[in-house]
DRENDO-1510 file (C-alpha; in Angstrom, 1 decimal, always signed):
<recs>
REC; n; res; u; v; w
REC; 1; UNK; -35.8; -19.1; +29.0 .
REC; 2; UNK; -38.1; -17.6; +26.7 .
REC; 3; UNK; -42.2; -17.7; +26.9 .
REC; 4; UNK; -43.7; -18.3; +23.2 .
REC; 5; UNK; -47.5; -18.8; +23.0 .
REC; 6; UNK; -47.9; -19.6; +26.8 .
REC; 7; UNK; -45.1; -22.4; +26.0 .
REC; 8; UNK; -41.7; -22.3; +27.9 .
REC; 9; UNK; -38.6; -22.4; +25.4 .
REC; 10; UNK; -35.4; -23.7; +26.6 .
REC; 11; UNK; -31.7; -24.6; +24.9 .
REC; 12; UNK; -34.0; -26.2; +21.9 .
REC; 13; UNK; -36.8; -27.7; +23.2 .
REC; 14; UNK; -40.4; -26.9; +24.5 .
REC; 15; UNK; -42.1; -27.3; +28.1 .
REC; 16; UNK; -46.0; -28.6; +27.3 .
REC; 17; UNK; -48.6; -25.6; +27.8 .
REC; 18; UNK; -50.3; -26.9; +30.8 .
REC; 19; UNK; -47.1; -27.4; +32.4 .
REC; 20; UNK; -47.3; -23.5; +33.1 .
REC; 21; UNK; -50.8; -23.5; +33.8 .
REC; 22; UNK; -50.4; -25.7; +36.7 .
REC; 23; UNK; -47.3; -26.1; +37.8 .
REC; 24; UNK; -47.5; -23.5; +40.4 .
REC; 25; UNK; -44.6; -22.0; +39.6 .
REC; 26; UNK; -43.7; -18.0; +38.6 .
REC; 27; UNK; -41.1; -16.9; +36.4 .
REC; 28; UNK; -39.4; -13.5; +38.1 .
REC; 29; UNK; -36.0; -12.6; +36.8 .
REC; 30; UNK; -34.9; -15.8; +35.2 .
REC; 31; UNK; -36.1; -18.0; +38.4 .
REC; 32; UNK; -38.9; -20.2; +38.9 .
REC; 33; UNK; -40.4; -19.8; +42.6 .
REC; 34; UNK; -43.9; -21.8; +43.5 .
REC; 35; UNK; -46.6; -21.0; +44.8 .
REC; 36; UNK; -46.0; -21.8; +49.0 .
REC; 37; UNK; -47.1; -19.8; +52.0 .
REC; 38; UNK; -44.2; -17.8; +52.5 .
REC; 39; UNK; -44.4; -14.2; +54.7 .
REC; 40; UNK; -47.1; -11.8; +53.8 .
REC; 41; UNK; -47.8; -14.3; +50.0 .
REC; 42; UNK; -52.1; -14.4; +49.9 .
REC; 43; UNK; -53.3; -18.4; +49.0 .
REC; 44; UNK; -56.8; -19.4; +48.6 .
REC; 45; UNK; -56.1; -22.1; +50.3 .
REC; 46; UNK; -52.9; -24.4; +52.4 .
REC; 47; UNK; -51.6; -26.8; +49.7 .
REC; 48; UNK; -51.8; -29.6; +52.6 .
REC; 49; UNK; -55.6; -28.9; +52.5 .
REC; 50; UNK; -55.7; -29.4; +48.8 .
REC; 51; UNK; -58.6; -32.1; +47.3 .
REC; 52; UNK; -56.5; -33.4; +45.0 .
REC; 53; UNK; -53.3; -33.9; +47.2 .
REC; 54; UNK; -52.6; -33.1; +51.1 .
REC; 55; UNK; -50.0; -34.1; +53.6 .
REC; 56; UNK; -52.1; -36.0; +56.6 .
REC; 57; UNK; -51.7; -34.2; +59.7 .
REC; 58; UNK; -55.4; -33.9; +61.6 .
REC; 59; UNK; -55.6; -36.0; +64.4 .
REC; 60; UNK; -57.8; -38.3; +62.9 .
REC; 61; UNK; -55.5; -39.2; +60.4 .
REC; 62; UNK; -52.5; -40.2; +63.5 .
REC; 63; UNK; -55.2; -41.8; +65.1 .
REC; 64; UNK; -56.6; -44.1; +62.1 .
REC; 65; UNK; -52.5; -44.5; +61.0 .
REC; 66; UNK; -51.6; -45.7; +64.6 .
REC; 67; UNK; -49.2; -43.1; +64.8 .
REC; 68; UNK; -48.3; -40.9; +67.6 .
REC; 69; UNK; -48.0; -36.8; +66.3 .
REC; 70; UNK; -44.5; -36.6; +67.7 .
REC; 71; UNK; -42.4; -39.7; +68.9 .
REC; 72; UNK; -41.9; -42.2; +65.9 .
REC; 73; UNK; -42.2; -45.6; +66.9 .
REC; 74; UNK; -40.0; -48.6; +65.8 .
REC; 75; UNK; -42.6; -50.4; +63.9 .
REC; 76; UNK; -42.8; -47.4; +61.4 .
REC; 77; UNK; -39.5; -48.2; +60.1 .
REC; 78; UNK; -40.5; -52.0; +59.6 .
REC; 79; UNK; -42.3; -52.9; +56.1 .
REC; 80; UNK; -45.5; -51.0; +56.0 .
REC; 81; UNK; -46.6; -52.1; +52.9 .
REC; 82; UNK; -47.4; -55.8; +51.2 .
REC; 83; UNK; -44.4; -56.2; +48.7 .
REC; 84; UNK; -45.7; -59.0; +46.8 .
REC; 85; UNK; -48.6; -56.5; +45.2 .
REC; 86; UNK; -48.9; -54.8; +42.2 .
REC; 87; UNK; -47.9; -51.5; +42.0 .
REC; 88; UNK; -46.9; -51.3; +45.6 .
REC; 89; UNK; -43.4; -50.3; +46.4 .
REC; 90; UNK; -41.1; -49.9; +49.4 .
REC; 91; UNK; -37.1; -49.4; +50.0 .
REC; 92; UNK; -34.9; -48.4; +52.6 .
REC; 93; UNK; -32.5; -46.0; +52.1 .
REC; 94; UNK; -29.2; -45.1; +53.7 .
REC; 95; UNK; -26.2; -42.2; +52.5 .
REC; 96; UNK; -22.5; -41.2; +53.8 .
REC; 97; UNK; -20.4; -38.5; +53.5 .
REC; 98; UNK; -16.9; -40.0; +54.7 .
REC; 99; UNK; -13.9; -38.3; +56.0 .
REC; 100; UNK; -11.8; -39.5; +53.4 .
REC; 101; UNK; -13.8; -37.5; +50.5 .
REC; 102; UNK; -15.7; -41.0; +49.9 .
REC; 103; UNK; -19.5; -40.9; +49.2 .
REC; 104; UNK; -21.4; -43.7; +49.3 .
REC; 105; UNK; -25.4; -44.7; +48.6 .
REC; 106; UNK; -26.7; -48.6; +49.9 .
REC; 107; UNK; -30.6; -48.9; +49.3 .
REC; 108; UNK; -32.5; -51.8; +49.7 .
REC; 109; UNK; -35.9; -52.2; +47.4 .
REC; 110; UNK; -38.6; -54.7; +47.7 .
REC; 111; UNK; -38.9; -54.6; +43.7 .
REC; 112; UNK; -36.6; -51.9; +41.3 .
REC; 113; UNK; -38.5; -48.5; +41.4 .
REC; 114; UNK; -39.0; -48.1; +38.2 .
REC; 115; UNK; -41.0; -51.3; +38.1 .
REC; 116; UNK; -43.7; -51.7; +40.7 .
REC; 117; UNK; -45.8; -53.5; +38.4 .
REC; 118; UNK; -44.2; -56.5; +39.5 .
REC; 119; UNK; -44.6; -58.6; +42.6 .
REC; 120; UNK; -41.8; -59.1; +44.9 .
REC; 121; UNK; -38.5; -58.7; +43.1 .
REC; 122; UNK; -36.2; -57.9; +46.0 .
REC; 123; UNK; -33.5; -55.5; +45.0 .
REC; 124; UNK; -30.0; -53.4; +45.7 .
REC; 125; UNK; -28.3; -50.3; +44.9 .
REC; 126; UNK; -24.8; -50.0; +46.0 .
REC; 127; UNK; -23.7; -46.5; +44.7 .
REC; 128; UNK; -19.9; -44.9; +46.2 .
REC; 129; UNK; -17.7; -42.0; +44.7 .
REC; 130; UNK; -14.1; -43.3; +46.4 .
REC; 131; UNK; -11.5; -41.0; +47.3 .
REC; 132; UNK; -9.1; -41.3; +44.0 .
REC; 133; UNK; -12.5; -39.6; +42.3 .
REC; 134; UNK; -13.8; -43.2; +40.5 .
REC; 135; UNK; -17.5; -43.7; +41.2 .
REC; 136; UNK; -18.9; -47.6; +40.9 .
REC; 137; UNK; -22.7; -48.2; +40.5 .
REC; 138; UNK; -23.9; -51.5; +41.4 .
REC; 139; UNK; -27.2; -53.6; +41.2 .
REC; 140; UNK; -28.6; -56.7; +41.7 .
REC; 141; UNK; -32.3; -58.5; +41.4 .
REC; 142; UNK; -32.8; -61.1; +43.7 .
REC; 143; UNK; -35.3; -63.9; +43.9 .
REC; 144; UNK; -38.6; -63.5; +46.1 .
REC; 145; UNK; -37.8; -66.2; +48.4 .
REC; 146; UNK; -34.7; -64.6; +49.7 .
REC; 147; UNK; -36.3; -61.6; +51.0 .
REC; 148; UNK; -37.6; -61.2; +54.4 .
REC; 149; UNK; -38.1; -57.8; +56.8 .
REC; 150; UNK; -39.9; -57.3; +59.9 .
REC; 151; UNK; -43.2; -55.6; +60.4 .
REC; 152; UNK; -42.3; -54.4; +64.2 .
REC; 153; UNK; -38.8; -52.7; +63.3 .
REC; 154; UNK; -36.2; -52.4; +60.7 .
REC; 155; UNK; -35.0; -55.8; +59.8 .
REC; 156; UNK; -34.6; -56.0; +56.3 .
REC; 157; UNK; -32.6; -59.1; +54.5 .
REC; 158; UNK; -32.0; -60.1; +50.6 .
REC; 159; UNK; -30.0; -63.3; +50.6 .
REC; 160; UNK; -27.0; -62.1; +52.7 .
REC; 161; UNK; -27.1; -58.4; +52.9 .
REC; 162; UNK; -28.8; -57.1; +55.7 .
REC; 163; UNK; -30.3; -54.0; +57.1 .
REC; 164; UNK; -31.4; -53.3; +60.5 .
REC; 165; UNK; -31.6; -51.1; +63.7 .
REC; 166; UNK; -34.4; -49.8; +66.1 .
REC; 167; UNK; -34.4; -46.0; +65.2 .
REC; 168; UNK; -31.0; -45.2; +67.0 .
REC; 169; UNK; -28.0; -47.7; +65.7 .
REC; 170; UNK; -28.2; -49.1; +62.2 .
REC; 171; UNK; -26.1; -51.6; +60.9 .
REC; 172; UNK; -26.1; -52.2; +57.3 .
REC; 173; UNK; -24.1; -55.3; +55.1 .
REC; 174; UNK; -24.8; -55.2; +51.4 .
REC; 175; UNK; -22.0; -56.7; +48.5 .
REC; 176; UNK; -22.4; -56.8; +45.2 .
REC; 177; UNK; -19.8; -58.6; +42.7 .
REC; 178; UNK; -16.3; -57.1; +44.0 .
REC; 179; UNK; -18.1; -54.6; +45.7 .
REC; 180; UNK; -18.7; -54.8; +49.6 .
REC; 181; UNK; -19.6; -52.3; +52.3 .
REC; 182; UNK; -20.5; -52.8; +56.3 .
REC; 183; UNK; -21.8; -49.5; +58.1 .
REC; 184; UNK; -22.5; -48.5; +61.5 .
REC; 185; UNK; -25.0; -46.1; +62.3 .
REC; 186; UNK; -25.8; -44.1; +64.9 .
REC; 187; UNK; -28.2; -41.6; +64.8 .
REC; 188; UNK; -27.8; -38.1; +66.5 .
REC; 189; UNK; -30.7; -36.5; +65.6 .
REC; 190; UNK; -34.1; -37.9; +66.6 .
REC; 191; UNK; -36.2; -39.6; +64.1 .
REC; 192; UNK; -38.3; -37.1; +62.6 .
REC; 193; UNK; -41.2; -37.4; +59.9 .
REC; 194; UNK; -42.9; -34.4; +58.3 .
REC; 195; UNK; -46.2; -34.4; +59.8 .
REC; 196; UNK; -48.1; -38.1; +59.3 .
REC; 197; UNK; -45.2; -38.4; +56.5 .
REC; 198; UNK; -48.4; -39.8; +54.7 .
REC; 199; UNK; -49.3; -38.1; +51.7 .
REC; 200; UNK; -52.1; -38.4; +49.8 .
REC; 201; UNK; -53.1; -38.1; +46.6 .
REC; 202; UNK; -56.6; -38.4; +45.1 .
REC; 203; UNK; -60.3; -37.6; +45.8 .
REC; 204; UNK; -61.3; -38.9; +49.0 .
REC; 205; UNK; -62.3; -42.6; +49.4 .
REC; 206; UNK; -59.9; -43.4; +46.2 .
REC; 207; UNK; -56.7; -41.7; +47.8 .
REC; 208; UNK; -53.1; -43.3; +46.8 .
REC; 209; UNK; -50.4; -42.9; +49.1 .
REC; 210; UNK; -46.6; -41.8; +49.3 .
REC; 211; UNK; -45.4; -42.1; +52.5 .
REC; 212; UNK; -41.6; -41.0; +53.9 .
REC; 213; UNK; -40.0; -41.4; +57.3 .
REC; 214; UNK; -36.8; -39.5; +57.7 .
REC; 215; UNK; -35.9; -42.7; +60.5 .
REC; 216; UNK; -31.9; -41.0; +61.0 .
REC; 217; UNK; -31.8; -37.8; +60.1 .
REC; 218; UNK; -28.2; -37.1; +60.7 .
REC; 219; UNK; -25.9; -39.8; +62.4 .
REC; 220; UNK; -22.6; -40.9; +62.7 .
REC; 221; UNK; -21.2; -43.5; +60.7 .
REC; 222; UNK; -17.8; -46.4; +60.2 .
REC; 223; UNK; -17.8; -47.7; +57.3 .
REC; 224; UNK; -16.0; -50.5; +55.7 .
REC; 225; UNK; -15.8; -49.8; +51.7 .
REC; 226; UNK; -13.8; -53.3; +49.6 .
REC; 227; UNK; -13.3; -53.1; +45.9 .
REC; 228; UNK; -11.8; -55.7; +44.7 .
REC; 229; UNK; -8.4; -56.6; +46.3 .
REC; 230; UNK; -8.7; -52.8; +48.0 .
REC; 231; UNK; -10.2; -51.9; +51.0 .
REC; 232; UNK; -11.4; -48.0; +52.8 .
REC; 233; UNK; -11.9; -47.7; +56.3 .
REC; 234; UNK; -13.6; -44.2; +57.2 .
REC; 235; UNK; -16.0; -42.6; +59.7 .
REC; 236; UNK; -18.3; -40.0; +58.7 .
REC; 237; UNK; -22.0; -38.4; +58.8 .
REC; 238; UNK; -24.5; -40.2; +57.3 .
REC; 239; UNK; -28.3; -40.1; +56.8 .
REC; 240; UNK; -31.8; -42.9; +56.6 .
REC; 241; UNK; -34.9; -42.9; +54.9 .
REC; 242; UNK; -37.7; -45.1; +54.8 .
REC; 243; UNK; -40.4; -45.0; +51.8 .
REC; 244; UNK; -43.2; -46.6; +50.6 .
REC; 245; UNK; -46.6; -46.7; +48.4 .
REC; 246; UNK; -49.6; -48.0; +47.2 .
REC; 247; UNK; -49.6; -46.9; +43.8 .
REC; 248; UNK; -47.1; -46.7; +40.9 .
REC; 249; UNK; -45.1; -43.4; +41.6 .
REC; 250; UNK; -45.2; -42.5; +38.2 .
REC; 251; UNK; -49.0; -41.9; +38.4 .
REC; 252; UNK; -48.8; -39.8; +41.7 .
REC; 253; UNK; -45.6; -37.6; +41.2 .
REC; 254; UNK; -44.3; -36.2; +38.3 .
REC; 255; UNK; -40.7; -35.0; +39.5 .
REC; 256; UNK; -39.2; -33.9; +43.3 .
REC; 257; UNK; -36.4; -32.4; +44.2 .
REC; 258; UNK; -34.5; -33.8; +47.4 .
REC; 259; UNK; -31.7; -33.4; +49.3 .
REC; 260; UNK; -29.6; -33.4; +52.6 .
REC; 261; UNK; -26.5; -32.4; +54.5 .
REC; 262; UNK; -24.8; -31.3; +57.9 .
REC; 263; UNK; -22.6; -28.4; +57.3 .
REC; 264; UNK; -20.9; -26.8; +60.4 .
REC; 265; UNK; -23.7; -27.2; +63.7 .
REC; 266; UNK; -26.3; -27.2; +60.7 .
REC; 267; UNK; -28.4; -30.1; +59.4 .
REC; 268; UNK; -30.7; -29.9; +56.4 .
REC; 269; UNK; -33.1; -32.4; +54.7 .
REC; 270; UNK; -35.1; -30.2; +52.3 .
REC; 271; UNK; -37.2; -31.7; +49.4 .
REC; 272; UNK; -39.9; -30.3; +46.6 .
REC; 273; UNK; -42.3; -32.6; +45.5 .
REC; 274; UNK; -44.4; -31.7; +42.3 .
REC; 275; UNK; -47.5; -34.0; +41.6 .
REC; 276; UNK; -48.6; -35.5; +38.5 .
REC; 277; UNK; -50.8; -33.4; +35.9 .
REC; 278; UNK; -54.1; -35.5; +37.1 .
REC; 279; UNK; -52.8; -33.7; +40.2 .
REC; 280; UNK; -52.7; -30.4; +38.5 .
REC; 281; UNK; -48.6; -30.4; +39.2 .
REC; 282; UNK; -49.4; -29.4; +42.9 .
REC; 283; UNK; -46.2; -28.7; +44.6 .
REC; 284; UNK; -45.3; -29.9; +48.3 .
REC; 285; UNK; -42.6; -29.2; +50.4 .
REC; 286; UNK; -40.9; -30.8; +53.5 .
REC; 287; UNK; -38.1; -29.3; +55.3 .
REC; 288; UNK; -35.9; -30.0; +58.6 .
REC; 289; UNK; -33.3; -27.4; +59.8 .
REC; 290; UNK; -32.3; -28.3; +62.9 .
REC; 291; UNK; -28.4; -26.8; +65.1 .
REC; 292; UNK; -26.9; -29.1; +67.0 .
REC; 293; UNK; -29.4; -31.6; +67.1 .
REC; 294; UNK; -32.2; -29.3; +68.2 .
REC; 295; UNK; -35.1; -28.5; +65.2 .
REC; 296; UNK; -35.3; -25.0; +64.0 .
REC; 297; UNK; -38.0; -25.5; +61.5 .
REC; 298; UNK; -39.7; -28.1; +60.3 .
REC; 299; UNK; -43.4; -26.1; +59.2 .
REC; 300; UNK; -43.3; -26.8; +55.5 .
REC; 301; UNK; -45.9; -23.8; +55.2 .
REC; 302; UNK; -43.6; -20.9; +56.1 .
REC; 303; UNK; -40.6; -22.4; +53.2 .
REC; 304; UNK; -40.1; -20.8; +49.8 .
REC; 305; UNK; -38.7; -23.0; +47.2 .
REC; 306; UNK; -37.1; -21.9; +44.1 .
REC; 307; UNK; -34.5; -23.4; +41.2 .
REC; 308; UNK; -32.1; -21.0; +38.9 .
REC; 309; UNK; -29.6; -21.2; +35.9 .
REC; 310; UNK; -31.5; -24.2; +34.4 .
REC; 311; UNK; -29.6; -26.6; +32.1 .
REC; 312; UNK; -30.8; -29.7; +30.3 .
REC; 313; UNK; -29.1; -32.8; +31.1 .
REC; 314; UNK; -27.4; -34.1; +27.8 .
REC; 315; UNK; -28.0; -37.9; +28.9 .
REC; 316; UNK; -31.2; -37.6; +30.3 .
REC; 317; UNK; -32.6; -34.5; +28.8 .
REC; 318; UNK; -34.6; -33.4; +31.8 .
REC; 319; UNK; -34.4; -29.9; +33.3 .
REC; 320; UNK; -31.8; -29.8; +35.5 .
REC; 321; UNK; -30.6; -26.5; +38.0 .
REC; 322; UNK; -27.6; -25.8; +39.4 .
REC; 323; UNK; -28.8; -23.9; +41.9 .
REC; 324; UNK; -31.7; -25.5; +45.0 .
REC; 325; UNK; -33.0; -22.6; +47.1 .
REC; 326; UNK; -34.7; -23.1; +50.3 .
REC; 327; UNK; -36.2; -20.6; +52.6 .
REC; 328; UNK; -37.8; -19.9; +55.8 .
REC; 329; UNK; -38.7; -17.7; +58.2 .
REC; 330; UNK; -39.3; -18.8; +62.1 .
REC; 331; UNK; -40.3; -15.4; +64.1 .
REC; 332; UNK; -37.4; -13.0; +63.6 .
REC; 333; UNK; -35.0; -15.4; +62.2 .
REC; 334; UNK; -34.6; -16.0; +58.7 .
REC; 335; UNK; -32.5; -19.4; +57.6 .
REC; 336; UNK; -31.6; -19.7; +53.5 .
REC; 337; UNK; -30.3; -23.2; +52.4 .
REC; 338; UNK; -28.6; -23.3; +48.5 .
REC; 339; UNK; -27.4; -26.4; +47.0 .
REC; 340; UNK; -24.8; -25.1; +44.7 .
REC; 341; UNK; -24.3; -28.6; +42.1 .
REC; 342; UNK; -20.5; -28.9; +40.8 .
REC; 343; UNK; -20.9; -32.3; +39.7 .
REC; 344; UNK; -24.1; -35.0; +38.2 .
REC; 345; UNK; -22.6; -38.7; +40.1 .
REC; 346; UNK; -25.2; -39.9; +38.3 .
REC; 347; UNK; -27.5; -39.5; +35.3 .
REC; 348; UNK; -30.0; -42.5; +34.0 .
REC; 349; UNK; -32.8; -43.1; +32.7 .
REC; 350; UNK; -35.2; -45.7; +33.9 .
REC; 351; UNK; -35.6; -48.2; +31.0 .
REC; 352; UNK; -31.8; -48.4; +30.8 .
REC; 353; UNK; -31.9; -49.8; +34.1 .
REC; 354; UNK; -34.8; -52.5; +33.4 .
REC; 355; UNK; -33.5; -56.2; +32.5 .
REC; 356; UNK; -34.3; -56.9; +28.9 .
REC; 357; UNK; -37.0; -58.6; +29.3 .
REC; 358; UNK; -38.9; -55.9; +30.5 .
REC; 359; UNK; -37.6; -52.8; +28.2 .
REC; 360; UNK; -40.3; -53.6; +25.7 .
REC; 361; UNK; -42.9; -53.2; +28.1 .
REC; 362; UNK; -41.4; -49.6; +29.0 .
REC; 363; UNK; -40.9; -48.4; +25.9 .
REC; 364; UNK; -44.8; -49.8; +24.9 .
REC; 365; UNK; -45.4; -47.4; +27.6 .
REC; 366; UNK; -43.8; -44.3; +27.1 .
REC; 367; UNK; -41.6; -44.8; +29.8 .
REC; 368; UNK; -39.3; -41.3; +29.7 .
REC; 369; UNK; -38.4; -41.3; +33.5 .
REC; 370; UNK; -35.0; -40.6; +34.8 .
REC; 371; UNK; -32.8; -40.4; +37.8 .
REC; 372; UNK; -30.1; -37.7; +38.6 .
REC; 373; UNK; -27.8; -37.3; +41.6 .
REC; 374; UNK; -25.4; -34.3; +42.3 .
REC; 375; UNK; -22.6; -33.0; +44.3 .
REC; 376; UNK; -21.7; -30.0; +45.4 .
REC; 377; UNK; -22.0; -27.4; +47.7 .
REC; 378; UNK; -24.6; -26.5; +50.3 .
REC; 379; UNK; -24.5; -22.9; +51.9 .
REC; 380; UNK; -27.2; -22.0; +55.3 .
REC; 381; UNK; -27.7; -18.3; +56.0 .
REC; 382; UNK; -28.9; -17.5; +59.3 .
REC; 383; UNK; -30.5; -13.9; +59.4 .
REC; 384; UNK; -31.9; -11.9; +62.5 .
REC; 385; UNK; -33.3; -8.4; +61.5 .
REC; 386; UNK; -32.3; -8.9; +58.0 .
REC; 387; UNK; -28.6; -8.7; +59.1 .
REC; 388; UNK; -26.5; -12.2; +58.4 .
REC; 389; UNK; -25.3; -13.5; +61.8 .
REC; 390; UNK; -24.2; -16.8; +60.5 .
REC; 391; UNK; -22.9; -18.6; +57.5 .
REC; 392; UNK; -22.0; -22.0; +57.2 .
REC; 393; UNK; -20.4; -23.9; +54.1 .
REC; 394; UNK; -20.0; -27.6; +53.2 .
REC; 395; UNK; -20.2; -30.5; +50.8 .
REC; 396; UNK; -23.8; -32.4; +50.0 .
REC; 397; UNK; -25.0; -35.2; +47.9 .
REC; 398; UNK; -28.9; -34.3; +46.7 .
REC; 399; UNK; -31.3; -35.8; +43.7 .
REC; 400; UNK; -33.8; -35.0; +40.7 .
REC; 401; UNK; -36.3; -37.8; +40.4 .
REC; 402; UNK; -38.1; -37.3; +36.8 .
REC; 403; UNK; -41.2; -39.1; +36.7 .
REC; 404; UNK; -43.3; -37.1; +34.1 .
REC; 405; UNK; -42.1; -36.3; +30.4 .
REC; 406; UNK; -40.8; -33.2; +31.6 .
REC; 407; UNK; -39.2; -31.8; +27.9 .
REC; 408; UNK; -40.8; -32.2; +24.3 .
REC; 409; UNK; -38.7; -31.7; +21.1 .
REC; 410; UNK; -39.1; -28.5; +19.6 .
</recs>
């Protein structure tokens, strides 16, 4: 990585100007670290108390949201949002790591990401990585008047597939062509959400929101896995999420990093979120370390986030690193989560995934999103005093969601 006339230079192609005006981000020895209030670093200001972007978390924003500032409630992993609107969005989101060396990925969409233009247009991702190393990627639009979910708790169904629980046990059924799965879920951490998990973006009075609820942070899973004439039974760890919006993502968020894993008596979700350049490319981070079930950290201000050796994916060509650096510091204890990526599962970009019919309308609109999704390792440090008193190895499945036009041609 070079800098030429305030542009960044990379393996043949050009980042845009005011990408390193605003994106917060400093290049030290080959890495780029952002801007976060880390230790002794001096801010004008918290990023959660920015104008343009903040992370609700006075108590007048629990009290207007209906939310209590520590216990989640059922009802917030119900539908929050009205599907059937334009550029609203909502999905719920489950992943496995199974003892067999299976992964698998099951989300459930009240329209396809990439298109929230549209009303209701109930859809499901089946993504798994079986144990004889062949991954399958399934999808399937559904029409409106199969879907139905439940406003007081999750209770989520698209024609047969089904997604439910209340915050503790799950169970979710989803097939696709010759590809079936059935998982149990029960959760062993708490249901956690960082701060409000509200997040706003705008000037005041015209805010847009983003809005995640970690609803199973880290829970214990069976699944049932059929391909075909074949079928995997396995237990495992698994994880569930719970998003939604008011506003096209694309116009809020220009790319985030996100990931999670229990390695050891660790658990990790860890994510860095950089807004859109009406947003001036404001980062924001959420974090959850927790040992055993009990939180270590969760204070998003005291994290320093930083990427290294950056390559540019060949199908996607986005920006992508191969090594994910989190760190905090809680008193005298300092933890340091790396995703180390071995493998991209998957690499696509958005208006590859659209039906036909609605390609031209991307492509009309400069669509250049993508989504990527990696394996590999994730390593926590645990220091006291500077000394290492723990270090704790395993596998982990994590993401790069590119909204923004993130690489020009040189």
């Amino acid at each position: 990585m070079v800098i030429i006339a305030n542009q960044a230079y990379f393996d043949g192609v050009f980042y845009p100007d005011n990408w390193l005006k605003f994106s917060h981000l400093v290049l030290q020895d080959g890495v780029f670290f952002s801007y976060l209030p880390y230790g002794e670093t001096k801010m004008s200001q918290p990023i959660t108390n920015s104008p343009l972007m903040y992370l609700a978390d006075r108590s007048e924003d629990y009290q207007r949201l209906g939310i209590d500032p520590m216990v989640v409630q059922p009802f917030e992993d119900g539908m929050r949002i009205e599907g059937a609107s334009e550029g609203t969005w909502e999905w719920w989101y489950f992943d496995a790591h199974l003892n067999n060396g299976a992964k698998m990925v099951v989300v459930f969409y009240t329209k396809p990401n990439t298109m929230p233009h549209l009303p209701l247009s109930p859809f499901i991702r089946i993504s798994l990585e079986l144990p004889d190393g062949r991954s399958l990627q399934k999808s399937q639009m559904f029409p409106a008047e199969v879907f139905s979910s439940s406003t007081e708790c999750c209770d989520v169904k698209i024609a047969n597939n089904h997604f439910y629980g209340d915050l503790n046990s799950y169970t979710i059924q989803a097939s696709i062509d010759d590809v079936a799965v059935e998982v149990q879920l029960q959760g062993q951490i708490r249901p956690w959400r960082p701060k409000s998990g509200h997040m706003y973006y705008g000037q005041k009075g015209n805010e847009k929101l983003f809005a995640w609820l970690p609803s199973v942070p880290q829970g214990a899973v069976l699944a049932t896995i059929r391909v075909g004439d074949e079928t995997f039974r396995a237990t495992g760890t698994g994880y569930h999420d719970h998003n939604w919006g008011n506003a096209p993502m694309a116009s809020l968020i220009h790319h985030w990093y996100w990931g999670r894993a229990q390695v050891g008596d660790f658990t990790v979700i860890a994510s860095n979120i950089t807004a859109a350049q009406q947003f001036e490319y404001i980062p924001q981070t959420v974090f959850l370390l927790a040992k055993n079930g009990e939180i270590l950290a969760d204070d998003e201000r005291c994290v320093k986030f930083s990427i290294e050796q950056i390559q540019v994916d060949e199908t996607t060509r986005k920006p992508v690193a191969d090594l994910v650096k989190y760190e905090t510091i809680n008193g005298n204890n300092r933890y340091v989560v790396t995703f180390e990526r071995t493998k991209t599962i998957l690499a696509s970009r958005f208006i590859d995934q659209a039906p036909p019919d609605q390609r031209a309308k991307l492509e009309m609109s400069g669509e250049d999103g993508a989504y990527l999704r990696f394996t590999g390792l994730v390593t926590v440090e645990h220091f006291v005093n500077e000394g290492r008193v723990a270090c704790e190895q395993g596998e982990a499945l994590w993401e790069l969601m590119y909204f923004g036009h993130a690489i020009f041609p040189a």
